[in-house]
C-alpha positions as CSV (number, residue, x, y, z in Angstrom):
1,X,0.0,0.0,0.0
2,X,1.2,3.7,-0.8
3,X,-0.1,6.8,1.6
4,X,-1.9,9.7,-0.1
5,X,1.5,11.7,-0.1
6,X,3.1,8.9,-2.5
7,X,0.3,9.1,-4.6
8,X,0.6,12.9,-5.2
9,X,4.5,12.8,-6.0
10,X,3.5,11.0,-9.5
11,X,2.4,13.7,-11.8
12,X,0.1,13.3,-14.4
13,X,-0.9,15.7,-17.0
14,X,-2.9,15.9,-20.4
15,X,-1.3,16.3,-23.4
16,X,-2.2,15.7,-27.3
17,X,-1.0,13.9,-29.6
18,X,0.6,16.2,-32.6
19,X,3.1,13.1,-34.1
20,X,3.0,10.1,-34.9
21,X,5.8,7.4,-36.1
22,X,6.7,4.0,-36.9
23,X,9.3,2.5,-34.5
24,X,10.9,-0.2,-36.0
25,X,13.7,-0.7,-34.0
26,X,11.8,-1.5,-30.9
27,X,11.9,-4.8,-29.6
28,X,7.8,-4.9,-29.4
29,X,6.1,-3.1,-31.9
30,X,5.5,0.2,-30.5
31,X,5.2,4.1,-31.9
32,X,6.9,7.0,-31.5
33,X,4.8,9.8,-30.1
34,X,5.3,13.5,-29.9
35,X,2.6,14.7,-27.1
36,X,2.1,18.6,-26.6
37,X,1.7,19.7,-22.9
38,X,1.3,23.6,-23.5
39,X,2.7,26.3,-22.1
40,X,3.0,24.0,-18.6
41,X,6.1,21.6,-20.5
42,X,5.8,21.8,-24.2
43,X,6.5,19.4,-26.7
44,X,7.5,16.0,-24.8
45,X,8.6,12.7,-26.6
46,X,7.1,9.4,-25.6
47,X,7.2,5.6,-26.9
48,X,4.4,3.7,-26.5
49,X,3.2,0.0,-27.6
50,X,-0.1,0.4,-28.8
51,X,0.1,-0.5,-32.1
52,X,-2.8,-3.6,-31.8
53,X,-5.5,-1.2,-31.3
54,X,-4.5,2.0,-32.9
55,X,-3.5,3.3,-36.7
56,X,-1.5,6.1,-36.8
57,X,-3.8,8.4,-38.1
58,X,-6.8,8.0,-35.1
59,X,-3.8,9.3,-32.8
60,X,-3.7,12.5,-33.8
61,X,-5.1,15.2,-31.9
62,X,-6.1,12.8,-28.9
63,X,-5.5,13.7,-25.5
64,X,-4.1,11.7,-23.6
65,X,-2.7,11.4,-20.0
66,X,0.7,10.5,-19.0
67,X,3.1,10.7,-16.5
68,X,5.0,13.7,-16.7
69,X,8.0,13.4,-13.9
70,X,9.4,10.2,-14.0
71,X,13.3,10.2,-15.7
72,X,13.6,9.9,-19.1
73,X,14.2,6.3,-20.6
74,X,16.5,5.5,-23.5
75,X,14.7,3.2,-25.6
76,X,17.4,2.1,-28.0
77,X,18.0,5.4,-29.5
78,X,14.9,6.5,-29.0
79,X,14.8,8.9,-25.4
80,X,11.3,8.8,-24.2
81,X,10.3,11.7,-21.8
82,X,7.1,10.8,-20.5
83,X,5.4,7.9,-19.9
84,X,1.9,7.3,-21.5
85,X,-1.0,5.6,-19.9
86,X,-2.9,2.7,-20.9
87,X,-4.5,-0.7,-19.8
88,X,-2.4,-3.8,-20.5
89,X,-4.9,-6.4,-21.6
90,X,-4.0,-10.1,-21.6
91,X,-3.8,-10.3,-25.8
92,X,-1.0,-7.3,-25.5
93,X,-3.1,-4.4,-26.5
94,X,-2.7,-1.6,-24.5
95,X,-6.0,1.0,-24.8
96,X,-5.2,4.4,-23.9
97,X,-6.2,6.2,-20.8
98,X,-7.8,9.3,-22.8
99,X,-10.4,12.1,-21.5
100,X,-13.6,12.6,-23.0
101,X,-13.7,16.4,-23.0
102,X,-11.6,18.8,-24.6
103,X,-9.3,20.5,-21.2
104,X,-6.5,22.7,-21.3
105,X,-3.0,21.2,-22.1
106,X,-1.2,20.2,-19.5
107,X,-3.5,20.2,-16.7
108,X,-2.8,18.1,-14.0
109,X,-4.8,15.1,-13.0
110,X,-5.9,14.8,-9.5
């Protein structure tokens, strides 16, 4: 179990999806995402394996939220900067965690 003042150290924000590429060098088939957090932490780089339940093209422009404060991660050479959310389902797919309203960018998630 965590206490309430773990849970608020992990920062999550919205951001949306402006860029979207292929990653073929991952190990698991994954993209490359460029995810805009506004004014609050700009442009951020993320990879994420989602490729079983999304094209490319139904990325853009969703918001998403991700984790905004861990370290960045070298992914091959590939240095993501935030980490995405989704739901890892037992056939690999991973859905997004994605709001249903249009909010400001970079808003944090509490």
């Amino acid at each position: 179990m965590i206490t309430y003042d773990d849970f608020v150290k992990v920062e999550m924000r919205v951001g949306k999806i402006i860029e979207v590429d292929e990653f073929p060098e991952a190990r698991r088939p994954a993209y490359k995402l460029k995810i805009d957090f506004g004014e609050a932490l700009g442009v951020k780089k993320s990879s994420a394996q989602i490729t079983k339940c999304y094209d490319k093209e139904e990325l853009l422009g969703k918001q998403v939220v991700a984790v905004t404060n861990f370290p960045p991660k070298q992914i091959g050479k590939f240095l993501s900067e935030v980490l995405v959310l989704g739901v890892e389902l037992q056939d690999g797919s991973v859905p997004l965690l994605t709001i249903d309203q249009e909010v400001p960018l970079g808003h944090k998630i509490s």
